[in-house]
C-alpha positions as CSV (number, residue, x, y, z in Angstrom):
1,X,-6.2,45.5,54.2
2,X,-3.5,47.4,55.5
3,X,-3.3,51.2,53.6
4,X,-0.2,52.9,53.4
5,X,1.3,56.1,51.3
6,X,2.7,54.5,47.7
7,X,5.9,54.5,46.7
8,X,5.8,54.0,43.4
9,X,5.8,50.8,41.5
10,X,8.5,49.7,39.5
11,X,9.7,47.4,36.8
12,X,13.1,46.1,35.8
13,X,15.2,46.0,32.5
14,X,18.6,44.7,32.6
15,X,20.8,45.6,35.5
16,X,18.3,49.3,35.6
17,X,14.9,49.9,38.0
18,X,12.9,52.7,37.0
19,X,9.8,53.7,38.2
20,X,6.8,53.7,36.3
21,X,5.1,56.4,34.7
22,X,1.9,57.6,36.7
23,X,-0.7,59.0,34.7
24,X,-2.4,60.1,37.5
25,X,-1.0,62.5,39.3
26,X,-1.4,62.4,43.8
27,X,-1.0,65.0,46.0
28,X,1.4,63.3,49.6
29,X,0.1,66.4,51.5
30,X,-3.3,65.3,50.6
31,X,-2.9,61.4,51.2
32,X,-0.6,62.6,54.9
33,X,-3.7,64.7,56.3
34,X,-5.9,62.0,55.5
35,X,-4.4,59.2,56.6
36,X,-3.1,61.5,60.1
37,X,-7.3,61.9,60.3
38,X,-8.1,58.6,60.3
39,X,-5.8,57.3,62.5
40,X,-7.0,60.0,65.1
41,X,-10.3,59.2,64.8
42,X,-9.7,55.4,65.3
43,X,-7.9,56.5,68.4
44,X,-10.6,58.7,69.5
45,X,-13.7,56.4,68.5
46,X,-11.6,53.1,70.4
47,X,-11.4,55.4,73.3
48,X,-14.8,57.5,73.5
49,X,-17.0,55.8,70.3
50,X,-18.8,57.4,67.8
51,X,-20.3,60.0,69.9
52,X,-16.8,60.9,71.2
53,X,-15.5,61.8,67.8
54,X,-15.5,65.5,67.4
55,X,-14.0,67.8,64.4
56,X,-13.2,70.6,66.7
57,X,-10.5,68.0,69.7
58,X,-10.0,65.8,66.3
59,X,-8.0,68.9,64.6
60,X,-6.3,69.8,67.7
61,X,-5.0,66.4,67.8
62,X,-3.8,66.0,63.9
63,X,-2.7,69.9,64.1
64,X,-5.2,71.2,61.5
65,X,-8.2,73.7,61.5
66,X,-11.6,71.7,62.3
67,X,-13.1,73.1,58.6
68,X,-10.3,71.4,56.7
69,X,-11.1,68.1,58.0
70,X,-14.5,69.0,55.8
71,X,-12.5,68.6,52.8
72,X,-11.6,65.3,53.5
73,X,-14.9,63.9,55.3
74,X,-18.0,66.4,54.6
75,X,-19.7,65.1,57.6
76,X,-18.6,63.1,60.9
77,X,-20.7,60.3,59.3
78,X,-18.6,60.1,56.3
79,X,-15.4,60.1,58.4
80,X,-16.8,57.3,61.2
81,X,-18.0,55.0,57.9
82,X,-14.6,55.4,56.9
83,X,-12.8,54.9,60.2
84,X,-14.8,52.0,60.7
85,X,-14.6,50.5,56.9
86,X,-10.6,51.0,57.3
87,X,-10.4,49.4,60.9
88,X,-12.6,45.7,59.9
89,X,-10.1,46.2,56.4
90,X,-7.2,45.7,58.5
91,X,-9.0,43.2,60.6
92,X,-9.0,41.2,57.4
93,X,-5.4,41.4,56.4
94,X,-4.4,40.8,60.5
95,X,-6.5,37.8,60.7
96,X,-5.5,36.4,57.2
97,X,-1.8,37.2,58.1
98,X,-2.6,35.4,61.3
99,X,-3.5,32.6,59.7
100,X,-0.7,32.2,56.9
101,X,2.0,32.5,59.5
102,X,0.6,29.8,61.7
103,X,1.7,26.0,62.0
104,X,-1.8,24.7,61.0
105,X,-5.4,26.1,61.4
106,X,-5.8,25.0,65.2
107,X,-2.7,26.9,66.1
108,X,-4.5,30.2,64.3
109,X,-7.6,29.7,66.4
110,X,-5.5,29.3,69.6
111,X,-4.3,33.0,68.9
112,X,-7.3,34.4,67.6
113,X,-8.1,36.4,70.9
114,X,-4.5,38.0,70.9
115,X,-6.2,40.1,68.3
116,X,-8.5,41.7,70.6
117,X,-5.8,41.6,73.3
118,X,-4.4,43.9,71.5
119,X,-6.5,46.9,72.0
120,X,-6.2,46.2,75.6
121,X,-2.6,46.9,75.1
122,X,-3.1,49.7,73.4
123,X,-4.0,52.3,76.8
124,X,-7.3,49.5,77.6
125,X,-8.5,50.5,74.3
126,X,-11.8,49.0,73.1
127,X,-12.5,47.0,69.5
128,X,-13.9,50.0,67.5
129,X,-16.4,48.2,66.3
130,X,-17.2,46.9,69.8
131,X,-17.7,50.2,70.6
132,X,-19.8,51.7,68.0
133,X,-22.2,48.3,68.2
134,X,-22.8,49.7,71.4
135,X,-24.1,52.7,70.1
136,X,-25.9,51.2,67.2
137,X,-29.4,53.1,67.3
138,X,-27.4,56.7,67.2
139,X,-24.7,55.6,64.3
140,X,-25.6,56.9,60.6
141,X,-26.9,54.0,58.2
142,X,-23.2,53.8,56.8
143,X,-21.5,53.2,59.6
144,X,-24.0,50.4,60.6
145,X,-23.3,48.5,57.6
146,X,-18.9,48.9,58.4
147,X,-19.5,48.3,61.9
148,X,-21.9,44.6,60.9
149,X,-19.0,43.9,58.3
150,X,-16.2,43.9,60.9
151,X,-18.5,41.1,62.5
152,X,-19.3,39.7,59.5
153,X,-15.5,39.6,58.6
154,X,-14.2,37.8,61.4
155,X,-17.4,34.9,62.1
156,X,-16.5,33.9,58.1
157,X,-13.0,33.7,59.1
158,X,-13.8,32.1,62.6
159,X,-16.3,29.8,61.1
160,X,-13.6,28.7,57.9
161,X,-10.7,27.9,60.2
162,X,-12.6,25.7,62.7
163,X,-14.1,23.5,59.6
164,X,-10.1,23.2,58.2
165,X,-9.1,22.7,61.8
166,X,-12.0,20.2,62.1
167,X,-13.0,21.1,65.5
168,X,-16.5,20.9,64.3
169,X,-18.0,19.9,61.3
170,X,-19.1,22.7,58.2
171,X,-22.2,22.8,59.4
172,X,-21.9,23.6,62.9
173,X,-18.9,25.9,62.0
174,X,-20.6,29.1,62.2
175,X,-23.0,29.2,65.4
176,X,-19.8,27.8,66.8
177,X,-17.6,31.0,65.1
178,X,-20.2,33.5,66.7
179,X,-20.1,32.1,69.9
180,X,-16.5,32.6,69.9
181,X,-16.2,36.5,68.5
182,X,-19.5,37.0,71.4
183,X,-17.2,35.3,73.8
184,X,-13.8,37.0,73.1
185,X,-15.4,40.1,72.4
186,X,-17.6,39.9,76.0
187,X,-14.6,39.4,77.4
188,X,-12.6,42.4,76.0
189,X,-15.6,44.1,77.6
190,X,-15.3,43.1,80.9
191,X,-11.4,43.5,81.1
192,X,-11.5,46.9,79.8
193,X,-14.1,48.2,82.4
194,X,-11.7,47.0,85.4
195,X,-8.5,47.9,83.3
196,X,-7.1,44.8,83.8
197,X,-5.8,42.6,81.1
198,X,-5.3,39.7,82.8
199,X,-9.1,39.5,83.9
200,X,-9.2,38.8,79.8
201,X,-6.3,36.3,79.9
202,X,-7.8,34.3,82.7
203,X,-11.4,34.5,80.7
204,X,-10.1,33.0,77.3
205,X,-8.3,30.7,80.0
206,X,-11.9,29.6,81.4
207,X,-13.1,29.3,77.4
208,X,-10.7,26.9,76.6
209,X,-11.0,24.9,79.8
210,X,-15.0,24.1,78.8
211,X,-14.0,23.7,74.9
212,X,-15.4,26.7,73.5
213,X,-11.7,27.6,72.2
214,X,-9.1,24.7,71.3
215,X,-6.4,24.4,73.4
């Protein structure tokens, strides 16, 4: 679920559009230094993980004091829950978006590691979640339970597509959808600690050439 600032709703009547009445006011400076936070700390926590994130190089970064990011997140576990929550949110929409612009559900599972590709692209970036999973005995109790969603999130839509793709049947749909995410995600690994992207390519290459992945 990609966030972004509203710009108002609106309804027409005749040849006029006028914007609906909101009875509840919002503040854009508000809703700018948020969302400039967040995506700073997704930066940061893809880059360094949880224990990278800091208040005090996170400020610097957005061009804010460090205390005013206490306004918006009273502790660094408040802000990595919601870094995390926002990042397996948008995981969702990718991978559902993914899905609705494909031919048919074997071409959506042929692209499925371009998603993690992605934040190899990005400066060898890491899947946040990846990241944090890696760090799972010092993360906060909330960011556990984002972190094991993001998972959760793409195995359920792993293990859906390869039953309407029939490449196995329901039943064997989900051991078969974590072995993928461990697979792709293992791979993202590995890639990232050589920086170089097309040690990832040629692993998805090697999954698909013993069947884990459709071709």
């Amino acid at each position: 679920m990609v966030d972004s600032i509203s710009k108002g709703l609106f309804f027409t009547s005749g040849l006029q559009v006028r914007p609906v009445v909101n009875l509840q006011p919002r503040c854009p400076m508000i809703e700018n230094s948020r969302e400039k936070i967040l995506i700073a700390a997704t930066k940061i926590a893809q880059a360094h993980g949880y224990n990278g994130l800091n208040f005090r190089d996170l400020a610097e970064d957005v061009g804010i004091k460090a205390a005013s990011i206490y306004y918006y997140f009273p502790s660094k576990a408040d802000l990595a829950a919601a870094v995390a929550k926002r990042y397996w949110e948008n995981a969702a929409a990718a991978l559902e978006t993914l899905l609705d612009e494909s031919s048919d559900p074997a071409s959506a599972l042929r692209r499925y590691p371009e998603t993690f590709r992605r934040a190899l692209e990005n400066e060898n970036r890491m899947c946040l979640s990846g990241f944090m999973a890696a760090e799972y005995d010092d993360l906060p109790e909330a960011v556990k339970k984002e972190i094991q969603t993001f998972a959760d999130v793409n195995v359920a839509w792993l293990s859906k597509v390869l039953s309407s793709a029939k490449v196995v049947s329901p039943k064997k749909s989900q051991p078969r959808a974590r072995a993928i995410f461990a697979a792709v995600g293992g791979a993202q690994l590995m890639a990232r600690s050589r920086s170089d992207i097309a040690l990832y390519d040629a692993l998805i290459s090697s999954y698909r050439a013993v069947g884990l992945l459709p071709t």
